[in-house]
C-alpha positions in Angstrom: 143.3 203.2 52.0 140.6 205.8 53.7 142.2 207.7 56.8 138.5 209.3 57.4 137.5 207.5 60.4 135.7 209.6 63.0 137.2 210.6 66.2 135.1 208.1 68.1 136.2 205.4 65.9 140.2 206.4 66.5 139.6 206.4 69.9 138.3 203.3 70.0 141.2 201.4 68.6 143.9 200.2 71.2 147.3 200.8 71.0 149.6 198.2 69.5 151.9 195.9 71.5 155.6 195.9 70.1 156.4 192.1 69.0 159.8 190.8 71.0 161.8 188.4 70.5 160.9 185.5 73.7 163.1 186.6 76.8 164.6 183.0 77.2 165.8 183.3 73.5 167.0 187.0 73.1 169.2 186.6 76.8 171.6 184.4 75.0 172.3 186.3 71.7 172.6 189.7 70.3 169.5 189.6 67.9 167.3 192.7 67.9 165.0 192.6 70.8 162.0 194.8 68.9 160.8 192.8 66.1 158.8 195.5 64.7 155.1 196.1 63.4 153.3 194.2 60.9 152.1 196.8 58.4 148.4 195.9 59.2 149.4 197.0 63.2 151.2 200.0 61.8 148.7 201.3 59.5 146.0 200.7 62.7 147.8 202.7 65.3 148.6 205.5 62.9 145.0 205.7 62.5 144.4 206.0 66.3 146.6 209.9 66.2 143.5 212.6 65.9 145.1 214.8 64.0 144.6 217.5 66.7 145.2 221.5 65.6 147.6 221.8 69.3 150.6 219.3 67.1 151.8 218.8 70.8 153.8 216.0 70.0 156.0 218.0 67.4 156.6 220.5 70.5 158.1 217.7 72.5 160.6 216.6 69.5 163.9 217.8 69.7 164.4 217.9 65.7 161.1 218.9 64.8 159.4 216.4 63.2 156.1 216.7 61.1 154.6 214.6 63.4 150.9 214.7 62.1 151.8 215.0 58.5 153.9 211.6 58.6 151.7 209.5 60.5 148.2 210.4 58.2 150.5 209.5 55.4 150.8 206.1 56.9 147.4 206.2 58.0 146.3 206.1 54.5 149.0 203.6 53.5 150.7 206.4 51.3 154.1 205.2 52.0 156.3 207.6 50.0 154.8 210.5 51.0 155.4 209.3 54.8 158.7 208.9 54.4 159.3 212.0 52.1 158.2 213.6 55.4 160.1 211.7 57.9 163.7 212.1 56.0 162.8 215.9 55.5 162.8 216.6 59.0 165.1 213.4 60.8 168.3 212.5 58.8 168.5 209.3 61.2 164.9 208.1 61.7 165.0 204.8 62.2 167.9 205.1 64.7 165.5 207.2 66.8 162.8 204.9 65.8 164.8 202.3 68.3 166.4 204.1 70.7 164.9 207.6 71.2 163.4 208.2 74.5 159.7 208.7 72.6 157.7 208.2 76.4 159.3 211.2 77.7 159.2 213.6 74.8 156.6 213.1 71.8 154.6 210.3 73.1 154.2 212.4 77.0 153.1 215.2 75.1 150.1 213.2 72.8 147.0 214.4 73.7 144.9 210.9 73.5 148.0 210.3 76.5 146.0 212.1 79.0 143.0 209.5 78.9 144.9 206.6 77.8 147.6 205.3 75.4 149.5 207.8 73.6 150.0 206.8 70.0 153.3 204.5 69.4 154.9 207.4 67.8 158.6 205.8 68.2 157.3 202.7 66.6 155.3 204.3 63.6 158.6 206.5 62.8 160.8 203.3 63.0 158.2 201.4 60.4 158.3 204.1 57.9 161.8 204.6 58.6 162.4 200.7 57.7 159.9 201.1 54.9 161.9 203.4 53.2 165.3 201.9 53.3 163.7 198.1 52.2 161.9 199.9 49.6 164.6 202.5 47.7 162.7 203.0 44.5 159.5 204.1 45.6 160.6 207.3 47.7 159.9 210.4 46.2 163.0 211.8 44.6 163.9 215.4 45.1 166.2 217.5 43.0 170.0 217.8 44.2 170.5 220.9 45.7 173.0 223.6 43.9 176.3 223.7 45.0 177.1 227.3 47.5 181.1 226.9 47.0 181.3 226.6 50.8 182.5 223.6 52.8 182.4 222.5 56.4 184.2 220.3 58.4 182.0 218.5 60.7 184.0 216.1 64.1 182.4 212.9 65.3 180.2 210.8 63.6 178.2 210.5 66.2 174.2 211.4 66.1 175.1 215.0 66.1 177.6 215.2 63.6 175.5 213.1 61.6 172.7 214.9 61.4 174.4 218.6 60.9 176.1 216.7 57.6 172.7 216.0 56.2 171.4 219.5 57.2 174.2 221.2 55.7 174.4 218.9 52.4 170.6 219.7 51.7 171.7 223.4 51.7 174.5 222.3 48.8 177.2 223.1 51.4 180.3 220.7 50.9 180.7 218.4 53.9 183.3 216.3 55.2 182.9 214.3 58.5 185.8 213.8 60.8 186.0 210.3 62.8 188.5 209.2 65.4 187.3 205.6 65.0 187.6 203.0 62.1 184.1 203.1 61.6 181.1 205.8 61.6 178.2 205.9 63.3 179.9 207.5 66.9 177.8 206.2 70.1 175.4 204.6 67.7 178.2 201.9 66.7 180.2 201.8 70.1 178.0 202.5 72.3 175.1 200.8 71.9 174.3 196.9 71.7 173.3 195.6 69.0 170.2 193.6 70.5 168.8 197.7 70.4 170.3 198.6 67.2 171.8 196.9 64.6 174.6 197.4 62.8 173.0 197.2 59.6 170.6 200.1 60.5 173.7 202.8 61.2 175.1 201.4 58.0 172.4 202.0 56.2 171.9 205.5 57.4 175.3 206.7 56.6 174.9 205.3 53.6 171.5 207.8 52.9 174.5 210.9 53.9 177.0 209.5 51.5 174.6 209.2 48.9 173.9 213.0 49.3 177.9 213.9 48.8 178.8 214.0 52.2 182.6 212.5 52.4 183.7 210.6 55.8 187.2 210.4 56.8 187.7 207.9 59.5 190.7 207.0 62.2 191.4 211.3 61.8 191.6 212.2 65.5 191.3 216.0 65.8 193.6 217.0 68.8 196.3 214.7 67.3 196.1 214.2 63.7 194.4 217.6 62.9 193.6 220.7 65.2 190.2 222.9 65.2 192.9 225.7 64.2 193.6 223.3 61.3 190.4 222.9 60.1 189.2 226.2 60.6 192.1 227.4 58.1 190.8 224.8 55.6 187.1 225.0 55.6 184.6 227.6 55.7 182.9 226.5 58.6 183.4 223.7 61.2 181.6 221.8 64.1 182.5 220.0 67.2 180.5 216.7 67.9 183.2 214.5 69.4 180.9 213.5 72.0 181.8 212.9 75.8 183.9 210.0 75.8 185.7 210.1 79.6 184.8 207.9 82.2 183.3 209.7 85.7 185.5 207.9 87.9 183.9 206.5 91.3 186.6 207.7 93.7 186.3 204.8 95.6 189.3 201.9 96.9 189.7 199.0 94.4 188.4 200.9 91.3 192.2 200.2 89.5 191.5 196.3 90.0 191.5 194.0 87.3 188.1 192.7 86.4 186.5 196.7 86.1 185.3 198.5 83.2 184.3 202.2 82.7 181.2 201.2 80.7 182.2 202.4 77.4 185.2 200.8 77.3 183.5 197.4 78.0 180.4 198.5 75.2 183.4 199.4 73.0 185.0 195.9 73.2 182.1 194.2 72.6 180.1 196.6 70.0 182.5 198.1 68.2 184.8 194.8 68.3 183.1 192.2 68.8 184.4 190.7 72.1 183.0 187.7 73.1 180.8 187.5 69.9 182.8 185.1 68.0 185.2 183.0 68.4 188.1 184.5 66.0 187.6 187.9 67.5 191.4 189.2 68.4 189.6 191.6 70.9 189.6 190.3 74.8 186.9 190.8 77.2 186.8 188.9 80.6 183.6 186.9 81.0 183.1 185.7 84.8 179.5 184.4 86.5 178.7 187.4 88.6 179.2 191.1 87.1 178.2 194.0 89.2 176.9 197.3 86.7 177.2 200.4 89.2 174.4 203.1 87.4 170.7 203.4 86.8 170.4 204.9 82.9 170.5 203.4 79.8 174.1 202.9 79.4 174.1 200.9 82.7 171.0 198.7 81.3 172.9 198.1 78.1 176.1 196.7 80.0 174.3 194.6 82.0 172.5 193.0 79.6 175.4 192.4 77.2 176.8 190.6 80.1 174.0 188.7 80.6 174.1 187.4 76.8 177.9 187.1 77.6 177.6 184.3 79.8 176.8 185.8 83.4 174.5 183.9 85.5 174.3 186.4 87.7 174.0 190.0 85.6 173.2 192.9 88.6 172.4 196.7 88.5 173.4 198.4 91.4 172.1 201.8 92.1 171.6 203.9 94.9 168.2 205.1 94.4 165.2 203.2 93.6 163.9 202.6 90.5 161.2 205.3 90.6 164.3 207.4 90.2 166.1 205.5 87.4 166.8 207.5 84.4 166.7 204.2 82.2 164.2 204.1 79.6 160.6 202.4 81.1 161.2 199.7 78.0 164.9 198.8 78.6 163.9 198.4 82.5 161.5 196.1 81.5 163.5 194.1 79.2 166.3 193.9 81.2 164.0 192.0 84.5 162.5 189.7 81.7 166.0 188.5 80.6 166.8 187.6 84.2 169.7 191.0 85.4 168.5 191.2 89.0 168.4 195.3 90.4 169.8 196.4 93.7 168.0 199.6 94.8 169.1 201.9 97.0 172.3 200.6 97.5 175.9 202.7 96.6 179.1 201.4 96.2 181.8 202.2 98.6 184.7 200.0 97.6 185.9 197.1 95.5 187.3 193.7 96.7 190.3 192.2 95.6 191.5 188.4 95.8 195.4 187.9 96.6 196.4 188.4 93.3 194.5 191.6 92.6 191.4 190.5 90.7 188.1 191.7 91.5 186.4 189.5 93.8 183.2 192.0 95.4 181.4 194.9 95.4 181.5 196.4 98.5 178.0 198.4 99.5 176.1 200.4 102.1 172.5 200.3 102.0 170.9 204.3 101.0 167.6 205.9 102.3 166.4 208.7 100.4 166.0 212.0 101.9 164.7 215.5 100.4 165.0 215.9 96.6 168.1 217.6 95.3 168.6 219.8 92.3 167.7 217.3 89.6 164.3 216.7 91.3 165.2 213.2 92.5 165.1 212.4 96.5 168.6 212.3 97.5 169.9 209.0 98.4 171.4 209.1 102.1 173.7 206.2 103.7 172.2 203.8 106.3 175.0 203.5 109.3 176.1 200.1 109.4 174.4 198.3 106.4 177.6 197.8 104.8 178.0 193.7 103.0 179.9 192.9 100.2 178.4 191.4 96.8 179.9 188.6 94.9 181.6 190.0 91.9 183.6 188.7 89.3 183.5 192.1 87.1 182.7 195.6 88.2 181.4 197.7 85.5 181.4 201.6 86.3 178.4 203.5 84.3 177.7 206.3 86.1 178.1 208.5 83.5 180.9 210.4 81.0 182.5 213.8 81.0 184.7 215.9 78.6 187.7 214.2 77.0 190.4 217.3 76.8 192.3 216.1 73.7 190.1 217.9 71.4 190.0 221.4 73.6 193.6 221.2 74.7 194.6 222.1 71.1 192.2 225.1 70.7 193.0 227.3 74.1 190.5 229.9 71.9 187.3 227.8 73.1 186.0 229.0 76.0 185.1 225.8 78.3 182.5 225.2 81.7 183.8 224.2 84.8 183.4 220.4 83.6 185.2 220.7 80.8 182.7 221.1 78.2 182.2 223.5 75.3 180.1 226.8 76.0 178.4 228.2 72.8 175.7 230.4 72.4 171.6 229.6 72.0 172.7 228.9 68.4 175.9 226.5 68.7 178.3 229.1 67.8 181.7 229.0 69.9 183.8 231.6 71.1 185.6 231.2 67.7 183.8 232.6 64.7 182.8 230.3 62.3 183.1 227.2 65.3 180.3 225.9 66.6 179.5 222.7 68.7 176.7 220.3 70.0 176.1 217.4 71.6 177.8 215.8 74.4 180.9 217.9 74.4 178.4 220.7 75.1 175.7 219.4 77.1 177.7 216.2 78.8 176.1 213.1 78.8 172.5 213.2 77.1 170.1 211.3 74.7 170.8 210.6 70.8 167.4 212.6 70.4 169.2 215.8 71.9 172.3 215.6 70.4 170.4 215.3 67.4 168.6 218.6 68.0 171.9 220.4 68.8 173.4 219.2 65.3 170.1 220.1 63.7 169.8 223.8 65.4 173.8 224.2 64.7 173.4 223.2 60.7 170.6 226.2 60.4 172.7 228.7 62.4 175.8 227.3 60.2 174.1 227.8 57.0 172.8 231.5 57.8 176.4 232.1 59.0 177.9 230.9 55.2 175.6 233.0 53.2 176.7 236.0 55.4 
């Protein structure tokens, strides 16, 4: 197919709509929301990019993505070369395809943004991405990489530990991935629905890693089963992506009640376990009419709308700015209000309301203002004097956010740590222990798959010079 339309003509094709699955419908299951493009849509809105010299959009990626190069591929329907340059720069592309946050990083950057649309970047990299695991023996093959004699433990299976394995395995280093869990995949698998991304999809990926020789040990908890003194003795090289897996705690009365979740205990249950999904699941979860989700990201849209498809008639965000200020994706905002979960702006929680027998039984709130912008950019919410009312809850779910878990770090007192617990390493990942580096979360704190994808990505590089001396 000819990719040699004229500037005028690209510009004069519209950007693509994402097909969904119908609100009504998706609110009561855990199908995939996004149904994905046809490859008629896809090949039309690759053809809308105009190939400008500036390659702004592959500034704004956190892994570096050939950007341009993929999507004229796919522009002139040359699947295998679009994938061959997809997988060369993302080892997880159709996770990021779903849930990266495209709007504020690739897509915000795309020049045909500033007088319009920006190309559906997220959506192209998911087709191809799908494209290439539905269609195995048509990629472009390349040769197996020789072997250095050096090996590398990597901890967490997460997006960052993920993506360091396949950097490192391409360089013929010998990886083995470290999980805490039963099952791989990290946040991707616990802490994400499955109405955003499918099991299958993480399966699929790991797979890809396997394939390349990297070896995954699961339910090996470093901190208890193994130490980072351990496996520093016993492999050349290691790094930390264990994530940020500790609740922020709200501080307020009532948060010990039964009937409240940290959120990724609750995404856990249900995710990971399948709570609630089926009816031979030996993993509890409490199901009531009114649930109350306290946060404004992501994680906070993704709990309330799991309780929404589990049941609640009344599925609430609570947050105490408005939405102008939410971090929450622009999509997931939007898909969240179509499948009924009703937002609360500028409103905070102060306490949590018990029945006689200690149950949840409301939210108590005080109604916010905001004020002057604080050190994040965002107006500071202030409390209104005597707007205080309680809201019906059957279930309070905290999501405010996650912070450090010390069970890793409290076995390696040679890690220099941040005030919040997390690990400091240099502009390169490397720890205060030679040959120890560290990404994601348990660096940064709570962030996007994208960026912890960057940090694994940045660390494998730094890794890899480090081995060959």
């Amino acid at each position: 197919m000819s990719n040699d339309l004229s500037p005028k003509e690209r510009m004069a094709i519209e950007r693509v709509h994402m097909p969904e699955l119908p609100a009504d419908e998706r609110s009561k299951n855990f199908e995939e929301v996004n149904q994905g493009l046809s490859p008629d849509q896809a090949v039309a809105e690759a053809q809308r990019c105009l190939q400008c010299k500036s390659r702004n959009c592959v500034a704004g990626c956190p892994v570096g993505v050939s950007i341009p190069e993929f999507i004229d591929a796919l522009a002139s329907d040359d699947m295998p070369r679009a994938a061959q340059v997809l997988r060369g720069d993302n080892a997880l592309p159709a996770v990021c395809g779903r849930v990266c946050p495209q709007e504020t990083q690739c897509e915000a950057l795309c020049v045909r943004g500033k007088k319009g649309d920006a190309v559906a970047i997220g959506y192209l990299e998911r087709y191809v991405a799908d494209w290439a695991m539905q269609h195995p023996d048509e990629l472009i093959t390349e040769d197996a990489p020789k072997p250095t004699g050096k090996s590398v433990a990597v901890v967490g299976c997460g997006p960052a530990g993920l993506t360091a394995a396949g950097e490192l395995a391409r360089q013929g280093h010998k990886v083995t991935i470290f999980e805490a869990l039963h099952d791989t995949g990290g946040v991707l698998r616990y802490g994400i629905p499955e109405f955003r991304l499918p099991k299958e999809i993480i399966d699929r990926e790991v797979a890809v890693l396997s394939r390349m020789g990297v070896a995954i040990e699961c339910n090996v908890i470093i901190g208890k089963t193994l130490t980072i003194p351990q496996l520093r003795s016993e492999f050349d090289a290691v790094f930390i992506a264990n994530g940020a897996g500790l609740p922020t705690m709200l501080n307020i009365m009532g948060e010990n009640l039964k009937g409240v979740y940290a959120a990724n205990e609750f995404l856990t249950r249900v995710n990971l376990m399948e709570a609630g999904r089926r009816a031979d699941s030996s993993t509890p979860i409490l199901q009531r009419d009114e649930v109350a989700v306290i946060g404004g990201g992501n994680t906070a849209m993704d709990c309330v709308r799991t309780a929404r498809r589990l049941g609640a008639k009344r599925a609430m965000i609570v947050y105490r700015r408005s939405e102008t200020e939410m971090p929450a994706r622009v999509e997931e905002i939007k898909h969240a209000k179509e499948e009924g979960v009703e937002f609360i702006m500028l409103t905070a929680p102060v306490a949590i309301v018990a029945t006689e027998d200690g149950w949840v039984s409301a939210l108590r709130c005080q109604k916010m203002e905001l004020g002057p912008a604080d050190d994040s950019g965002r107006r500071r919410p202030q409390a209104i004097e005597g707007s205080e009312f309680d809201l019906p809850a059957g279930i309070v779910i905290n999501a405010v956010g996650t912070s450090a878990n010390p069970l890793l770090t409290a076995t390696a007192p040679d890690l220099t740590l941040n005030k919040w617990g997390n690990i400091v390493t240099n502009d390169e990942g490397e720890t205060s222990i030679p040959g120890v580096f560290a990404g994601g979360d348990i660096v940064r704190g709570g962030a996007t798959v994208i960026l912890a994808m960057g940090d694994g990505k940045r660390a494998a590089a730094a890794i890899d010079k480090y081995l060959k001396g």
